[in-house]
ZATI-93779 format. One record per residue: x, y, z of N, C-alpha, C in turn. Coordinates in steps of 0.2 Angstrom, whole numbers, plus 5000, padded with zeros to 4 digits. Example, Ala and Ser with C-alpha at 12.3 -4.5 7.8 and 13.67 -1.06 7.14 Angstrom:
2
506649725039506249785039506649845039 506449895035506849955036506450005039 
***
This chain:
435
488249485052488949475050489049485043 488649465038488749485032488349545029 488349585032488049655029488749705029 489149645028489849715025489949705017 489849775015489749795009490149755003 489849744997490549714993490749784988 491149804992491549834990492349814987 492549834980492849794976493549844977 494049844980494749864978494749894975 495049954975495449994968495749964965 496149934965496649904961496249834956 495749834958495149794953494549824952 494649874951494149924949494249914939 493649904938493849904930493950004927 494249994920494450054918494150084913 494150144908493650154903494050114899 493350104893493450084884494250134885 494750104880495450154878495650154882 495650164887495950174894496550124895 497250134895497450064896497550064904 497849984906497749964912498249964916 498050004924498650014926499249954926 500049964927500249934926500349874933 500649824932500549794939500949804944 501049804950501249834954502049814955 502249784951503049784952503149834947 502949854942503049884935503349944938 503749984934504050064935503350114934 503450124942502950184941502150174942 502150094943501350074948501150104954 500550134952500350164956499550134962 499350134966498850124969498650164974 498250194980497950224984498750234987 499150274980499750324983500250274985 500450214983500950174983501350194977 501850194978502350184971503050134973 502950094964503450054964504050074962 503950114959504550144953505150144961 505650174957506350174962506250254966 506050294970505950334974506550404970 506250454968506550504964507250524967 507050514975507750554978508450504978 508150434977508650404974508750364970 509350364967509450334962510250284959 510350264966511150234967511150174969 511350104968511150064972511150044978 510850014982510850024990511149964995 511049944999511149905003510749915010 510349835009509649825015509849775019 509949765026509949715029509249715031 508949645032508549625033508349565039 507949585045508249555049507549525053 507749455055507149425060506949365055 506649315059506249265056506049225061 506149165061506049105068505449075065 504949095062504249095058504049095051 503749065048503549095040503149145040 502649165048502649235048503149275048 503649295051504049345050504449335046 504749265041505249265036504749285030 504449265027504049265021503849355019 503749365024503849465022504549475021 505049445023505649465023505749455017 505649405013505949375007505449405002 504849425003504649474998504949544996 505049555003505549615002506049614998 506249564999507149564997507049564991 506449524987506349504978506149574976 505649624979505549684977506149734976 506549724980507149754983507649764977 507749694975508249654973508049694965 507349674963507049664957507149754953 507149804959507149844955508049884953 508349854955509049874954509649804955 509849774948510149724949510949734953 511149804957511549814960511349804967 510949824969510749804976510849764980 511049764984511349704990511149694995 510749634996510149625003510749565009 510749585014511049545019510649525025 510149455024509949435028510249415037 509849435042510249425048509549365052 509849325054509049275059509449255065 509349205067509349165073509449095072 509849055075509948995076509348935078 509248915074508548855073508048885069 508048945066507548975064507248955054 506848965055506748945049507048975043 507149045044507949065040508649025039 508648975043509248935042509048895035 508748885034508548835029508248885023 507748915024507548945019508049015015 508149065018508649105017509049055009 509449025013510049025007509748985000 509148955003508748924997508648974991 508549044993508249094991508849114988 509449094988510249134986510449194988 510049204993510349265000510849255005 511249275007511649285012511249305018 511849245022511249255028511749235035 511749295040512049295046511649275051 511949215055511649205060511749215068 511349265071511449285077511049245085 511549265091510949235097510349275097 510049235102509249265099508849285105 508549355107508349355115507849325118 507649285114506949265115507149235123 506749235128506749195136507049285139 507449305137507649385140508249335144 508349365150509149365154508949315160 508249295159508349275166508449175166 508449165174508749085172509449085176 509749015176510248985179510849025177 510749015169511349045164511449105162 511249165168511349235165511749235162 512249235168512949275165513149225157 513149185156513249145149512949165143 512349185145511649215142511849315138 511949335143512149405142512749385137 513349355139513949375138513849345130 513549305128513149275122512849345117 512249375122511949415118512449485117 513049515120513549545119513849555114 514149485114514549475107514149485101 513349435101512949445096512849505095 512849565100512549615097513449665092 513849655097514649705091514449635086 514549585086514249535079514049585074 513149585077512649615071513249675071 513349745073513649795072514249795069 514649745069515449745062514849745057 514449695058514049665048513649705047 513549765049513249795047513449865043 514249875048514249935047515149895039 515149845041515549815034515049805029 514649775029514249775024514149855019 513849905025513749985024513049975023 512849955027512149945026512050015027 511250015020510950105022510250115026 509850045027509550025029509149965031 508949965037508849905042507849895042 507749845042507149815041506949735046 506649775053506649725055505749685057 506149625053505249575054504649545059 505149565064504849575070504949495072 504949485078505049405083505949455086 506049395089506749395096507249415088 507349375083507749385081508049465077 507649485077507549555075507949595078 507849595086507949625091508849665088 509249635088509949655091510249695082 510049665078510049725070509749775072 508949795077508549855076508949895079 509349865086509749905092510449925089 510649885086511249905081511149995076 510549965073510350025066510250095070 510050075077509950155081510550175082 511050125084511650135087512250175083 512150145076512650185071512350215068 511750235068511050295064511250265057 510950195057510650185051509950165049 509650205045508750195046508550155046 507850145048507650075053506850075052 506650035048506050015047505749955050 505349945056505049875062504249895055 504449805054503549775054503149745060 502749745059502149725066501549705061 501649625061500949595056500349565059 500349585065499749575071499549625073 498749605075498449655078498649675083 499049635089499349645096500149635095 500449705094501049715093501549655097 501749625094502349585098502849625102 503249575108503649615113504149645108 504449615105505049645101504649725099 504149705097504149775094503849825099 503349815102503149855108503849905110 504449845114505249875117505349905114 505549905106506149925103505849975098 505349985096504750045090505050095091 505350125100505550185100506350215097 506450125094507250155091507250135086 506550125080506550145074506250195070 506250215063506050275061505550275060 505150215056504350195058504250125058 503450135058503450045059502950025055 503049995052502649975047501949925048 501349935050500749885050500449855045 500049795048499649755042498749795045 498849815051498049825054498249885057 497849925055497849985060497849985066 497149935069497249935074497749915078 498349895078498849895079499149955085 499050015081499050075085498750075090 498450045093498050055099498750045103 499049965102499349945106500449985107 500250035102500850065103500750135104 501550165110501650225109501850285103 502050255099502450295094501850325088 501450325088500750345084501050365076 501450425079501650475072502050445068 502350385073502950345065502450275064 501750255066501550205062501150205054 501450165052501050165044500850115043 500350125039499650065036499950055027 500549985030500649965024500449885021 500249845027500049795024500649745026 500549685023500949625024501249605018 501749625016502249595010502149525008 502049535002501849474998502249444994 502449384992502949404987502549394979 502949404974502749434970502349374965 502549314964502249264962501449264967 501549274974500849264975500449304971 500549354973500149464971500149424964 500549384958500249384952499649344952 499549294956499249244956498449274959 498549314963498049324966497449384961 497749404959497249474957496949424949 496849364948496649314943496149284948 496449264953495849214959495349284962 495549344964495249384966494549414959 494749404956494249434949493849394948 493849314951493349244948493049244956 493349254963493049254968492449294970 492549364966492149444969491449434961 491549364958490849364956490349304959 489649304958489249264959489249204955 489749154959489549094953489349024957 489148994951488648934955489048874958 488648834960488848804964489748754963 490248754962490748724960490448634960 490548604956490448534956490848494961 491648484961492048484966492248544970 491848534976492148614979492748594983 493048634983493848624986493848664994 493948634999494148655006494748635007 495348725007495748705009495948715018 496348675019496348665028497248685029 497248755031498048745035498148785041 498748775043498748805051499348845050 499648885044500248925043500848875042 501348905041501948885039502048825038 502048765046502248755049501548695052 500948715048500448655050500148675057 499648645060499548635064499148565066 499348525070499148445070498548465074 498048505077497548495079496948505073 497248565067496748545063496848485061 497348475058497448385054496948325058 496848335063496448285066495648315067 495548375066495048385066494548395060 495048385054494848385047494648325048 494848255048494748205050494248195054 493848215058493248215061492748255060 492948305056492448335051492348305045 492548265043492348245036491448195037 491548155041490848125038490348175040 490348225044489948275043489948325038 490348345035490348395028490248355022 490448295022490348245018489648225015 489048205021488348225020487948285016 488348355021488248405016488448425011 488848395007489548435002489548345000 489348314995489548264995490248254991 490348324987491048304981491348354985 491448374990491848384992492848384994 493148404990493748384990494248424995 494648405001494948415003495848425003 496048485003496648505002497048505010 497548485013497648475017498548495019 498848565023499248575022499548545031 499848475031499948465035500548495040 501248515036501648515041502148445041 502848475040503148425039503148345045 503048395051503148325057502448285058 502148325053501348255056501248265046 501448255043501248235037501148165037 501648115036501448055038500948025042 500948035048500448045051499748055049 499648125046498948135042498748125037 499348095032499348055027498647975030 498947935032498747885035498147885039 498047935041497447965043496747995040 497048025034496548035027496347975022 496847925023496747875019496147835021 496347815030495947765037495347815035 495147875031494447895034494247905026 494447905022494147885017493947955011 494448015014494348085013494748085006 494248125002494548154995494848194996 495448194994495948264995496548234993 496948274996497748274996498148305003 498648265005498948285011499448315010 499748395010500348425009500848445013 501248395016501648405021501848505022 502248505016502248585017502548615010 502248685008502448705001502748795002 502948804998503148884997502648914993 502348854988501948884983501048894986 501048924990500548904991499948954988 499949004983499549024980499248974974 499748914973499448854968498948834972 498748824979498248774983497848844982 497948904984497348944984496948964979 497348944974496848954967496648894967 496348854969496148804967495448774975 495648834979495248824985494448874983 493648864986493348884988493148914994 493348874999493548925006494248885009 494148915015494848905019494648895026 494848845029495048815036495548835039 495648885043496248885044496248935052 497248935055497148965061497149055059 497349095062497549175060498049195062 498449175059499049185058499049255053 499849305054499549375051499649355044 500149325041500349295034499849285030 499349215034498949185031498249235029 498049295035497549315034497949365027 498349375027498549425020498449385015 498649335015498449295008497849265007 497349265011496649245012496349305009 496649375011496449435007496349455002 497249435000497249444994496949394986 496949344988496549304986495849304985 495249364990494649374991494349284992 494549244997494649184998494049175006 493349165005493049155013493449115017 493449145023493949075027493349065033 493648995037493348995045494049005048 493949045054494549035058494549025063 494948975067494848945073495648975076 495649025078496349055080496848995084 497449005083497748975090497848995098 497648955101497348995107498048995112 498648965109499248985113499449035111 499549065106499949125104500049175109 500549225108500649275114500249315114 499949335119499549395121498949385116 498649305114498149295111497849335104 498749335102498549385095498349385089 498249275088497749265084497049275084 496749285092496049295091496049365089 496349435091496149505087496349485081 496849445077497049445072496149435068 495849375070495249365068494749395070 494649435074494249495074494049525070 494649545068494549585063494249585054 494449515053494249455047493249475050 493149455055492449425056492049505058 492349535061491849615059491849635053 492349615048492249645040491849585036 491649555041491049505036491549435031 492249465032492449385029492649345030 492649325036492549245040492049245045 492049175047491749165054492249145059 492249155067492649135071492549085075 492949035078492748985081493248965088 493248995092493748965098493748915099 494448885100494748815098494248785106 494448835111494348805117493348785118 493048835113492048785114491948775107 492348735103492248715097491748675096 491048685092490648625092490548615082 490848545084490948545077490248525071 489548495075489148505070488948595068 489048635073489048715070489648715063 490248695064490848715060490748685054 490448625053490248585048489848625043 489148645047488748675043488848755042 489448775043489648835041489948835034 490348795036490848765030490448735024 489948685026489148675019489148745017 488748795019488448865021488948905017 489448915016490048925013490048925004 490048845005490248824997489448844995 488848814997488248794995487948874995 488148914995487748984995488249024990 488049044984488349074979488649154983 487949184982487949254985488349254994 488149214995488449245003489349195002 489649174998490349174996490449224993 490149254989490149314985490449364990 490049374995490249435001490649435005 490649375005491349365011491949375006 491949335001492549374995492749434995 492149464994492249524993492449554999 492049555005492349545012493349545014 493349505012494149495012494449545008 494049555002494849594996494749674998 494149695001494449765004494649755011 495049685014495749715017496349705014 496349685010496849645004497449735002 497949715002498549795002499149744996 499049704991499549674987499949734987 499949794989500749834983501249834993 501049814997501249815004502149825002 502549755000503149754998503249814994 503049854988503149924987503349954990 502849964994502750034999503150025003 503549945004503949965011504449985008 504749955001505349964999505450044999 504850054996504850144994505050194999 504750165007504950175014505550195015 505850125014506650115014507050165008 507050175004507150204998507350295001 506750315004506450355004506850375012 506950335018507450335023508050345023 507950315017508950315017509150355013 508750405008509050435007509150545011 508950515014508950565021509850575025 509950495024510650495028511350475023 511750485028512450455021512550375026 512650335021512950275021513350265028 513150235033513550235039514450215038 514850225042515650215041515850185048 516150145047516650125054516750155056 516750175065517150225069517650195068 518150225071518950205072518750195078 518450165081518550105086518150045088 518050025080517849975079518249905081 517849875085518449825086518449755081 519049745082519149685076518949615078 518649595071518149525072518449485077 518349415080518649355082518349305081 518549255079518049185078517749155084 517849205091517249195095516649225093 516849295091516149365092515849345085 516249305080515949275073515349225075 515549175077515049115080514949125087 514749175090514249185096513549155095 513449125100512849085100512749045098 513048995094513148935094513248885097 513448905104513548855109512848845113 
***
């Protein structure tokens, strides 16, 4: 498992004496393995992007990088977020000082007691998304993939506004699988990806959008991770399950400690619980006598990764992008619900490149995970490699490149324009799906 090469990133490659240094990837005119930041030569006007899909910190948190790239390179620019009802867009979006429309969401599909209520719901929602879209003038659509995505990406074929689908899993979500055929490309974090789609010629290897405070944060942790250094006096394990926590690690951190404890004696524990079992896990770290801290939930989480030695966690796409970009060793114990089991390929992929180890939730034996995680901190050189490991899948310019995408789409077409038989809004077709 660790004879993958330590192979160091371009973008951390050092330069000659005189030579000065590239600039950083949001800078005008950053360049990496054919990214560019700069604003796209063919355009030069300000734009209008809607942005659409959430339900997740995977599928919001690329959204919101986007939007900072977006935003960051032209202070005209106007981004119009679109999600779904209970989604974590409801709350985070506006925190962000984004605009943000909320639509019904297809997720469950049509069937059920409540069709006809269901459809008549997803109808309205869809002429909804298409007034806002087409009053907004939007020039291009970016969807993040989950249910909420769905009715913006159906929209942007509908009035031929350009349309860029992300896919941050190695096994294409339904949304995206369905609907790829009615956007211009699709944007991946994993090649392999391609396997699981028809569209071959519009898939691109962009990566997972970062936002920009991570990507600064990272290429400092990445340049102290890709050296041999000794043993950390407190080493830091941190433990999270994405967004959103997950309470099986939170008790299993908990039953892993007097075994990691024996091996690791200063062992410190960083623990991102999740706001509904924080309490909970709090009170449970204290009962067991665990050095740490218990983090209900943060945005900032490139503060915890500069501060971690390796990482416990599930493979979620987000996480494993910031695992990357950090050159950060993880264990991953995928979640074994997810759909079409797309954490386990997610982590696939980590553990043939030699930077993690894999652990199914379902024959977990935790004296092995114990001493993985010793094995981990206590071995300089084999952290070294799995660092290294990591940072050649690491893509920090991913938010560039997608803008540049988008930039580069829309200026191909003109500004979409109301037909004349648009119909006029109604404070039904406005708040569809609310009920």
């Amino acid at each position: 498992m660790f004879e993958a090469s330590a192979h160091v990133p371009d973008f951390l490659q050092p330069v000659e004496t005189g030579t000065a240094m590239p600039p950083f990837p949001f800078a005008r005119g950053a360049r990496e393995s054919g990214f560019s930041t700069g604003r796209s030569a063919a355009r030069r006007n300000a734009m209008r992007l809607v942005i659409a899909g959430g339900g997740t910190g995977g599928h919001l948190f690329p959204g919101l990088a986007i939007a900072e790239e977006f935003l960051a390179r032209d202070p005209q620019n106007q981004v119009l977020f679109m999600g779904a009802f209970g989604g974590l867009e409801e709350r985070l979006v506006p925190l962000h000082g984004h605009r943000l429309e909320l639509l019904p969401s297809l997720k469950g599909g049509l069937l059920g007691l409540q069709v006809a209520r269901k459809t008549m719901h997803l109808c309205q929602g869809y002429l909804q998304a298409r007034r806002l879209i087409l009053e907004f003038g939007a020039q291009a659509v970016v969807g993040l993939g989950g249910y909420a995505s769905a009715l913006p990406v159906l929209v942007a074929w509908g009035v031929e506004v350009p349309c860029l689908m992300l896919e941050q899993n190695v096994i294409p979500g339904k949304v995206t699988r369905k609907l790829s055929a009615f956007a211009d490309e699709v944007g991946v974090q994993f090649l392999q990806s391609g396997r699981h789609l028809s569209c071959s010629r519009k898939i691109k290897h962009v990566g997972n959008p970062l936002r920009r405070n991570v990507v600064e944060a990272s290429l400092k942790a990445t340049r102290r991770n890709l050296e041999t250094r000794p043993i950390p006096e407190e080493p830091v394990l941190l433990v999270l399950g994405g967004s959103q926590g997950a309470r099986f690690l939170n008790e299993l951190t908990v039953q892993l400690w007097p075994k990691v404890r024996k091996m690791v004696p200063n062992l410190r524990v960083l623990l991102v619980a999740g706001r509904d079992d924080g309490t909970r896990a709090s009170e449970a770290f204290a009962a067991a006598g665990i050095r740490g801290k218990v983090i209900p939930f943060t945005e900032a989480m490139e503060d915890l990764y500069l501060q971690a030695d390796v990482v416990l966690a599930r493979a979620g796409a987000t996480t494993l992008a910031e695992l990357a970009a950090f050159a950060l060793p993880s264990i991953l114990i995928p979640y074994p619900h997810a759909a079409d089991d797309h954490q386990t390929a997610n982590a696939r992929v980590f553990q043939e490149a030699g930077a993690a180890w894999t652990f199914p939730q379902s024959k977990l034996d935790q004296e092995r995970l114990a001493r993985r995680i010793a094995d981990t901190v206590l071995q300089p050189e084999r952290r070294r490699r799995m660092a290294a490991a990591a940072a050649s899948l690491a893509r920090p310019y991913a938010a560039a490149e997608v803008v540049d995408r988008l930039e580069r789409l829309a200026s191909v077409r003109a500004p979409a324009t109301p037909p004349r038989a648009t119909p006029p809004a109604t404070p039904d077709a406005v708040h569809a799906g609310a009920a």
